[in-house]
Every structure is written in C-alpha cells, then in structure tokens.
Phi, psi and omega in degrees: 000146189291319181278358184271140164005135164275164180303301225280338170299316184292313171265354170271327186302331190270005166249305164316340192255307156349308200262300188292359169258323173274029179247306183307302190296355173305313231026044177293095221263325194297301170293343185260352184263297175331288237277323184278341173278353150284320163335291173320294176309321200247004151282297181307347215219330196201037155260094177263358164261120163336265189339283190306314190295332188267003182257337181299311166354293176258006143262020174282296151291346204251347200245338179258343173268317173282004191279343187239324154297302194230096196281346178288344181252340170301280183314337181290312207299333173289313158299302165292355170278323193268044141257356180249312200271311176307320192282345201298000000 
C-alpha cells in the first residue's frame, strides 16, 4: 500500500507514543514534550500518508495543550495514536 507505515517508523512511533504517555501519567512534562516533538518530526519527514500524518499533527497539538492541566487525558491523547499507528 502506498500510505503504509515503513516498519522502522512504525516502532519508533509506537515506542515513542509509549514512553509519553507513561511519562503524562508521570506528570513528566520534559519528557512528554520531547516525546511530542520527535512525533511531530517523524510525522513531518516519514509519515507520507496526509489522513494519518495530520491526525498524529493534531494529537499533538492536542497532547501539549492538555499536558500540564491534564496530564491523563494528554497520556489518552498518546495512547490513541499508537492505536492509530498499531492499527495503520
């Protein structure tokens, strides 16, 4: 298929979406910050399907506006991409 995932992409996004969601129930911010700007990068540079690159895009965004009032819904918000990515 043309939009799928290459492997080596696929598990650092799904080790990376990992590590930040048990970092958010942490209320680890540094790291949930990290975690979200290597997403961001490897969605921009080695995501080529549009649908997928823009819904990680916008948990993304969506995982840095809720990390410091609500870091459990910032880890839900981590946790449905690598349910978006596992499942791609």
């Amino acid at each position: 298929m043309p939009g799928e995932l290459p492997a080596d992409v696929r598990t650092s996004l799904l080790a990376l979406l990992d590590r930040g969601a048990d970092a958010a129930r942490e209320r680890d911010e540094r790291t949930v910050e990290g975690v979200v700007d290597s997403v961001e990068t490897l969605a921009h540079h080695e995501v080529s399907d549009d649908e997928i690159r823009m819904m990680l895009l916008h948990g993304c965004r969506r995982a840095n506006e809720t990390m410091i009032a609500e870091p459990l819904v910032t880890a839900e918000y981590l946790e449905a991409m690598a349910r978006l990515i596992a499942d791609e």
